[in-house]
C-alpha positions as CSV (number, residue, x, y, z in Angstrom):
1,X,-22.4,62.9,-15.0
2,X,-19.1,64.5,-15.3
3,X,-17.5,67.0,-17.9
4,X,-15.1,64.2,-18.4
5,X,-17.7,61.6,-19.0
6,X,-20.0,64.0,-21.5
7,X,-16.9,64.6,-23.3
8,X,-15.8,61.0,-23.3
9,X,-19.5,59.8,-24.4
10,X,-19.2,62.4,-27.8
11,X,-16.2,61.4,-28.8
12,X,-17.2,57.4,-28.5
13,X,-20.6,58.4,-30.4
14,X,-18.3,60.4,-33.1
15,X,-16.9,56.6,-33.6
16,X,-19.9,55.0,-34.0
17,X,-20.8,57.7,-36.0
18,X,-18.3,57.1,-38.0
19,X,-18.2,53.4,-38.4
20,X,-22.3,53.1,-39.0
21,X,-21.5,55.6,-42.1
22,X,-18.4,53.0,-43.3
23,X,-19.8,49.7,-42.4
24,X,-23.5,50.3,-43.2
25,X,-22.8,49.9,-47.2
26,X,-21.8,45.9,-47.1
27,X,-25.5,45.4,-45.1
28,X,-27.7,47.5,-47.8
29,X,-25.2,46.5,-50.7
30,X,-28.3,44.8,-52.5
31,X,-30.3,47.1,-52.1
32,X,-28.0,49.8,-53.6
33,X,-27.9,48.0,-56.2
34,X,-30.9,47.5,-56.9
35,X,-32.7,51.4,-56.1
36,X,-29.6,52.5,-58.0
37,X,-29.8,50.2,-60.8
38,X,-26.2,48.8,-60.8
39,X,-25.3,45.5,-60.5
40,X,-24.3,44.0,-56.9
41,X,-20.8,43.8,-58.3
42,X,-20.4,47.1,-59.4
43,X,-22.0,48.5,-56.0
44,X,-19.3,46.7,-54.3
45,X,-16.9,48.9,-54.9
46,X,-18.2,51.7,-53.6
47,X,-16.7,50.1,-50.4
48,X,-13.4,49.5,-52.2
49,X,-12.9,52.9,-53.1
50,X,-14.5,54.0,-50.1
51,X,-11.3,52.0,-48.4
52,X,-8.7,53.4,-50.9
53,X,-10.0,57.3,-50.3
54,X,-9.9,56.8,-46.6
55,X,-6.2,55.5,-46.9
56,X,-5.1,58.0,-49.1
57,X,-6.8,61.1,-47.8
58,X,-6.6,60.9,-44.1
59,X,-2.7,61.4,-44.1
60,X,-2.3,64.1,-46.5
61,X,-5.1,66.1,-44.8
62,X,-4.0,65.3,-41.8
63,X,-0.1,67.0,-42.4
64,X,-2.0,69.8,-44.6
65,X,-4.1,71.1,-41.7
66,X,-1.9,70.9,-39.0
67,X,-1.7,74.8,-39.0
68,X,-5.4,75.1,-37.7
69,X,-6.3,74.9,-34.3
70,X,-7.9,71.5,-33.6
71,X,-11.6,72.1,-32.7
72,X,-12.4,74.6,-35.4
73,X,-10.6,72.0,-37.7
74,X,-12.8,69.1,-35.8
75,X,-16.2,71.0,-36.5
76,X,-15.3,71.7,-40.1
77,X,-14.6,68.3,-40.8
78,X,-18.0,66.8,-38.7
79,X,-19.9,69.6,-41.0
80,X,-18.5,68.3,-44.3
81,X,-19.2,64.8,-43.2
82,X,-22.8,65.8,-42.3
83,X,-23.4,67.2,-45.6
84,X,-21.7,64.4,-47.6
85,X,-23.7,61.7,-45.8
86,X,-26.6,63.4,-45.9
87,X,-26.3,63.9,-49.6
88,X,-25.8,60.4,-50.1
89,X,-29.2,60.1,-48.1
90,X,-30.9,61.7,-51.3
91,X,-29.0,60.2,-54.1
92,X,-30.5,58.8,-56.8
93,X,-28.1,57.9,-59.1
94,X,-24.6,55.5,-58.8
95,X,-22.1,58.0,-59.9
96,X,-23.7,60.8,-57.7
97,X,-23.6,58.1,-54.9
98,X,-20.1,57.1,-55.4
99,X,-19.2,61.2,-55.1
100,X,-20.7,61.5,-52.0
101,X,-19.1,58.5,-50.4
102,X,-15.6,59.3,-51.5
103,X,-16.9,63.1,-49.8
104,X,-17.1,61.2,-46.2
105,X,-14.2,58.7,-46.6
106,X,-12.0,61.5,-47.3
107,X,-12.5,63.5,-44.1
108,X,-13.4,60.5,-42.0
109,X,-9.9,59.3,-41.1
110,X,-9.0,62.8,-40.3
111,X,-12.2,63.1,-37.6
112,X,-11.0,59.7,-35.8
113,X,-7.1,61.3,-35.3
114,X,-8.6,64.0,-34.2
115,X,-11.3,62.8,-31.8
116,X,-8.0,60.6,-30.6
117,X,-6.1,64.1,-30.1
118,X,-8.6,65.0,-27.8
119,X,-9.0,62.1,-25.8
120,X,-5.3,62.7,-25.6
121,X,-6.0,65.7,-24.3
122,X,-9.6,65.3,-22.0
123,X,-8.8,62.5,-20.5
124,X,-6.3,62.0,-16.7
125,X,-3.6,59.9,-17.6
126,X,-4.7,56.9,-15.8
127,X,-7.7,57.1,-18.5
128,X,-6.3,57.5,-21.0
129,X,-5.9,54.1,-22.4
130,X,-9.3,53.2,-21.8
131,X,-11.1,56.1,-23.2
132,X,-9.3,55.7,-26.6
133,X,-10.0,51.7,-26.3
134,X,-13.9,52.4,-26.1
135,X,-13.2,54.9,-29.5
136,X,-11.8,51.4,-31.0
137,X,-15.3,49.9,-29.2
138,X,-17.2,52.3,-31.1
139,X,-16.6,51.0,-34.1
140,X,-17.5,47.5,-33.1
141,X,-20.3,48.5,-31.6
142,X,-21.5,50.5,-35.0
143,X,-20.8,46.9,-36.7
144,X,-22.3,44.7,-34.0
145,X,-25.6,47.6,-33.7
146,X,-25.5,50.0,-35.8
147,X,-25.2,47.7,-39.0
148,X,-28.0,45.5,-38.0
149,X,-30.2,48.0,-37.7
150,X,-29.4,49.9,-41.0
151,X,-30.1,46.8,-42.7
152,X,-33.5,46.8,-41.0
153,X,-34.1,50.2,-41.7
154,X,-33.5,49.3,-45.2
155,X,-35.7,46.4,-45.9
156,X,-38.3,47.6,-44.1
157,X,-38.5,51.5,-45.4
158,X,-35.5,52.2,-47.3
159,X,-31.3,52.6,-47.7
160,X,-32.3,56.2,-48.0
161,X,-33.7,56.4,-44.5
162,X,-31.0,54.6,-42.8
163,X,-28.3,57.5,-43.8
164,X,-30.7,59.9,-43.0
165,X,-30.3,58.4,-39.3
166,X,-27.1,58.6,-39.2
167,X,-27.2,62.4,-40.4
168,X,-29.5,63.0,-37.4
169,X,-27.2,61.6,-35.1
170,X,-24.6,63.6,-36.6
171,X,-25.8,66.8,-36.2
172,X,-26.9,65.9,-32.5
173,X,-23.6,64.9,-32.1
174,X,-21.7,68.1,-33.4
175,X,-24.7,70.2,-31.0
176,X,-22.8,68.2,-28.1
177,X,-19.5,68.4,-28.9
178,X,-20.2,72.1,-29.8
179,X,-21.3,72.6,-26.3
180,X,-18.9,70.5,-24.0
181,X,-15.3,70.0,-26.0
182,X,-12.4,72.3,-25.0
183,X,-11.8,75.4,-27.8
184,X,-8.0,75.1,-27.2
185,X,-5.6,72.3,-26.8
186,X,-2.3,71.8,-26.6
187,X,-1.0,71.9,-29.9
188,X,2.2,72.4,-32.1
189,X,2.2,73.0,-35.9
190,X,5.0,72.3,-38.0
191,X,5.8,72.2,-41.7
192,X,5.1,69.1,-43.8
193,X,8.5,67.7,-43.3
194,X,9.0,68.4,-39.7
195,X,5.8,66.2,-39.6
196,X,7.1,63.3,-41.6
197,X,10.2,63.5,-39.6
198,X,8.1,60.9,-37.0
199,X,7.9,58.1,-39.6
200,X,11.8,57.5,-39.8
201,X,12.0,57.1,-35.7
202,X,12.4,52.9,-34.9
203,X,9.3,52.8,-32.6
204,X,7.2,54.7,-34.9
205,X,7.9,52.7,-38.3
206,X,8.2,49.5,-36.5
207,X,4.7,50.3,-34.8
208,X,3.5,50.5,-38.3
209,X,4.8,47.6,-39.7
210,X,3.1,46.1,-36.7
211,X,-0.7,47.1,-36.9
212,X,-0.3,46.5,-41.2
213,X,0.9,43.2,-40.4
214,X,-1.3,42.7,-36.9
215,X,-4.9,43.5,-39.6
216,X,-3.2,41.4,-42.2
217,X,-3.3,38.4,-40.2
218,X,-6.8,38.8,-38.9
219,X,-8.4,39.8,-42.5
220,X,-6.3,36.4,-44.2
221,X,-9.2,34.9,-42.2
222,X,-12.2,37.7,-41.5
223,X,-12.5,38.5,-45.2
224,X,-14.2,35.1,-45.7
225,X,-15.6,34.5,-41.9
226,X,-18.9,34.2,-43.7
227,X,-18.3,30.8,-45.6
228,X,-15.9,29.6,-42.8
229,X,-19.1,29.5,-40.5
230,X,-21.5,28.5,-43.7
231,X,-19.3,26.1,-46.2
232,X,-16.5,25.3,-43.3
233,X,-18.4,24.6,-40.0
234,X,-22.0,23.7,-42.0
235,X,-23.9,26.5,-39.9
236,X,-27.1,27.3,-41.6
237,X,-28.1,30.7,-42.7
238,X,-30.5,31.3,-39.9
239,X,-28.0,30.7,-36.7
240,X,-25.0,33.0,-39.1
241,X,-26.6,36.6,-37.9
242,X,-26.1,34.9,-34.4
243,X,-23.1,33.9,-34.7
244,X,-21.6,37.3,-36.3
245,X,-23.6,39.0,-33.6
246,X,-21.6,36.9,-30.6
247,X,-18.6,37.8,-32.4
248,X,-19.2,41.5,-32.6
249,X,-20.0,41.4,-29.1
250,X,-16.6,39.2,-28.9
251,X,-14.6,42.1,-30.6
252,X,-15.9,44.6,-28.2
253,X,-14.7,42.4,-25.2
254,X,-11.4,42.5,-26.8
255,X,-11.0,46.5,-27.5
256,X,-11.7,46.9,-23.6
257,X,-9.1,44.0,-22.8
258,X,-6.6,46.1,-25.0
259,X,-7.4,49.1,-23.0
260,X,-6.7,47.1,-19.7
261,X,-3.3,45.9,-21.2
262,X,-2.2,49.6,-22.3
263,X,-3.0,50.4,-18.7
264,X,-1.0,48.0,-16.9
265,X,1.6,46.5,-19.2
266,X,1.6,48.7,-22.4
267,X,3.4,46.7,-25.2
268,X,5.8,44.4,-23.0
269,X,2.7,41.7,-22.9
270,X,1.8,42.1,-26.6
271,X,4.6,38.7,-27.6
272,X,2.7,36.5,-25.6
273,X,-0.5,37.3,-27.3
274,X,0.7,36.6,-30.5
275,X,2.2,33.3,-29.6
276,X,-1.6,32.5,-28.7
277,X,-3.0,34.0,-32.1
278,X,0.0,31.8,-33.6
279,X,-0.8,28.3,-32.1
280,X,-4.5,29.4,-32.9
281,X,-4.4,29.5,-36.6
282,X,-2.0,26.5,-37.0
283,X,-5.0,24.4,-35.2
284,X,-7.5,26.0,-37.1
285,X,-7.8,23.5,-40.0
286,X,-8.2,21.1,-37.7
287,X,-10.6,22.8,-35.2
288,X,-12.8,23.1,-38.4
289,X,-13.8,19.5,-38.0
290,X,-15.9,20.5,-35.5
291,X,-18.5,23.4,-35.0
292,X,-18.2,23.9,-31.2
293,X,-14.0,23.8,-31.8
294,X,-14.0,25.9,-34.9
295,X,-16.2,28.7,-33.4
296,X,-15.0,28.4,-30.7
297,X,-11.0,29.2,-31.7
298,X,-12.4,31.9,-34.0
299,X,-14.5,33.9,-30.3
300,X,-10.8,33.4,-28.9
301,X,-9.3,34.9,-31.7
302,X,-12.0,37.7,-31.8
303,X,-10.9,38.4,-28.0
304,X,-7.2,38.7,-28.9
305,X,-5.6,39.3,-32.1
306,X,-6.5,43.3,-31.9
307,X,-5.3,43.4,-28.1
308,X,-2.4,45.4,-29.3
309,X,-4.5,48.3,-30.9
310,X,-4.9,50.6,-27.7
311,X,-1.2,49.9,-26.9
312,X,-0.1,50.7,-29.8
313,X,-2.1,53.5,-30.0
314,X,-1.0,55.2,-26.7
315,X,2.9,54.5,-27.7
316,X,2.6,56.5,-31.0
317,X,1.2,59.5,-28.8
318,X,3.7,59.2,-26.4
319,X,6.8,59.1,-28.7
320,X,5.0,62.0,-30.5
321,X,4.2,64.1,-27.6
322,X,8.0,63.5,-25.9
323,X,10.0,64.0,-29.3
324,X,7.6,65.2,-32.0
325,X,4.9,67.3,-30.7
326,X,4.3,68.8,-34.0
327,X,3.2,65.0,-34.9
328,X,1.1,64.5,-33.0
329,X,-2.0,64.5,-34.8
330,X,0.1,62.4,-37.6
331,X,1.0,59.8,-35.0
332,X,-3.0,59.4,-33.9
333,X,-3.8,58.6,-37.4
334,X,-1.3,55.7,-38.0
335,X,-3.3,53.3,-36.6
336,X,-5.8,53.6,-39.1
337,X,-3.8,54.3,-42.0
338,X,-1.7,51.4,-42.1
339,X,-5.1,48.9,-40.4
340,X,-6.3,49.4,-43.9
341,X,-3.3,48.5,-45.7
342,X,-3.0,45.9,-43.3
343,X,-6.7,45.1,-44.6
344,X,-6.0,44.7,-48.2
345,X,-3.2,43.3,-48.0
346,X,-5.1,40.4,-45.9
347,X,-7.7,40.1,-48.6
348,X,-5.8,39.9,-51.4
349,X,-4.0,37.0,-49.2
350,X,-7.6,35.0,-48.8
351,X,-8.5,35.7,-52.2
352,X,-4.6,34.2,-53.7
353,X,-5.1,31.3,-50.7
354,X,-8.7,30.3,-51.6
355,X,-8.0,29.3,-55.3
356,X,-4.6,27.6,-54.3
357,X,-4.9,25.7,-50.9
358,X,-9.1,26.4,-50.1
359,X,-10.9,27.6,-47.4
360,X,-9.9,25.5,-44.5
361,X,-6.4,26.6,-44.7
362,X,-6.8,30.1,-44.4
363,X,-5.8,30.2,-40.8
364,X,-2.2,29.2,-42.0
365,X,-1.6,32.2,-44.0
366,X,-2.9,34.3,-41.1
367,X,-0.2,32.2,-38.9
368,X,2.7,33.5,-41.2
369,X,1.6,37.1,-40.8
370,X,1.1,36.5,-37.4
371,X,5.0,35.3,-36.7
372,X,6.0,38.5,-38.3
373,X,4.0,41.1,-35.8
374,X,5.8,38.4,-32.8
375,X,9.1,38.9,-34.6
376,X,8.1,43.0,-35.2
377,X,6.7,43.4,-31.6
378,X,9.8,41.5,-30.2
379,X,12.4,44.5,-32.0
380,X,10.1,47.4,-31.2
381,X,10.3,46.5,-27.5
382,X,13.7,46.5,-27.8
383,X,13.7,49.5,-29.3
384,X,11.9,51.2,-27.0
385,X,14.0,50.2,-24.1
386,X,17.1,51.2,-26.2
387,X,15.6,54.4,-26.3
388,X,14.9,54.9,-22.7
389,X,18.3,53.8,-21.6
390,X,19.7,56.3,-23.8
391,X,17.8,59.2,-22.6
392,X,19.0,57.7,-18.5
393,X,22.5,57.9,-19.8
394,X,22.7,61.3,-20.9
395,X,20.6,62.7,-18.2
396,X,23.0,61.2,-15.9
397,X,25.8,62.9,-17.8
């Protein structure tokens, strides 16, 4: 196997990594809980404020340690992860718990920009897209794999023993990455405000709007997939770990089609998607009158409503790296930031939708976001071929 490939392979584990630690909680929630002697409601928000400290942190350490040379930056940040998750391995108590999580969540949005600043940088140009849509893949596959087998872990032994898995294949991870990832790469620092300077470009705020809206419209939906498949299509409890499990496998089929479209088409396709995702939700009330129909709109919705996450990915790096170099470590975390947003802003949709309309029109709020990424996508291709006919003029000058 190559260097590329070793390289490539560490970064994608650093996802999984990364998403096992995040999306391990919701499977062993009751058995928090109960070891910690909290009630199931109070555990849950150690993945709300697990959410909130992820959002909050990741941009304001991101700007803040642009100074320091990325791979000494990376290592520091995989080593305070390491200890934070395997303190949270030994924890015994809720509030001591709750520490540690908020310990990982604030340098874990700063590790994915950074492991997507050096697939930036690792990867040949004709690569590119698909190395950073497997990072996006490594997350499914943490929730499709890696969350299964926590849970597993946890009913048979213990919680405990599942993070003390994921420590171990942190620290084999950082051995690796110690070994194999370049010392030095291309990088520009710049104050805190010639950082922020990125967010007032069109393509860059439009992006934004984009992915916030883009993870809206999925989680109007996703944040209740569990009594859509239960209550909604009548599935019984036995087939639902099934039927999540085909969906995972679903959403890692659509990360690699994104990387395929960022190869060949970039954001120019991205409309036509969303006209699908669209004409999808609107049916979706009454594809719920059947299981076969109903599941089978929410696989093809699975496949396709994140196709614009590696495009939109490789276009923040590429407006960074052309026009705002000292950004671009800023620009790889934008994604992120605003998914989450996009992620509570989703949920709170479902919750306001649930009580008003019920649960078989969820697809209809999730259709109104949707219009807004078509109508956001439409003006940000527009803008970027405003751009680019600008920057022909005056060369040609």
């Amino acid at each position: 196997m190559t260097k590329y490939r070793w390289q490539a392979s560490a970064l994608v584990l650093v996802a999984f990594m990364l998403g096992c630690n995040e999306f391990m909680v919701v499977g062993v929630l009751s058995d928090i809980a109960r070891s910690l002697r909290v009630t199931v409601a109070t555990a849950g928000y150690l993945v709300t404020i697990f959410a909130v400290v992820y959002a909050v942190s990741t941009p304001l350490i991101t700007i803040l340690t642009n100074r320091f040379g990325r791979y000494p930056l990376l290592m520091t940040l995989m080593v305070i992860f390491l200890i934070g998750n395997t303190w949270s391995g030994f924890t015994s108590s809720y509030g001591w718990f709750l520490l540690t999580r908020m310990i990982t969540a604030a340098v874990a949005g700063t590790i994915e920009s950074l492991i997507i600043v050096f697939a930036n940088d690792i990867a040949p140009r004709e690569k590119r897209a698909m190395l950073i849509s497997w990072l996006a893949a490594g997350f499914s596959i943490a929730s499709v794999v890696g969350v299964p087998v926590g849970t597993a872990i946890s009913t048979a032994y213990s919680w405990h023993v599942a993070f003390h898995l994921i420590s171990v294949v942190s620290l084999v991870t950082c051995l690796v990455m110690v070994g194999i990832l370049p010392r030095h790469i291309k990088h520009v620092s710049g104050t805190i405000k010639d950082q922020l300077v990125l967010l007032t470009d069109r393509r860059i705020y439009l992006g934004a709007a984009l992915i916030l809206f883009t993870a809206a419209a999925m989680y109007t939906y996703y944040t209740y997939i569990r009594p859509l498949l239960t209550t909604g299509l009548g599935f019984g409890t036995t087939a639902l770990n099934w039927l999540l499990f085909v969906l995972g496998i679903m959403s890692i089929l659509g990360n690699r089609l994104s990387g395929k479209i960022a190869e060949r088409h970039g954001l120019t396709t991205m409309p036509r998607f969303y006209v699908m995702d669209i004409g999808l939700l609107l049916c979706l009330p009454v594809a719920m009158q059947s299981r076969v129909a109903g599941f089978g709109v929410f696989l093809v919705l699975t496949l396709i409503i994140m196709a614009v996450n590696s495009p939109i990915q490789v276009h923040f790096l590429d407006v960074a790296e052309a026009s705002y170099p000292q950004s671009v470590a800023l620009a790889s975390s934008l994604n992120a930031i605003f998914f989450n947003i996009g992620i509570s802003v989703g949920s709170a949709t479902a919750s306001v939708m649930l009580t008003r309309v019920g649960l078989g029109y969820l697809g209809w709020g999730a259709a109104v976001f949707a219009v807004i990424s078509l109508v956001i996508v439409i003006g940000l291709n527009r803008a970027i071929a405003a751009k680019k006919a600008a920057v022909v003029v005056n060369e040609s000058k």
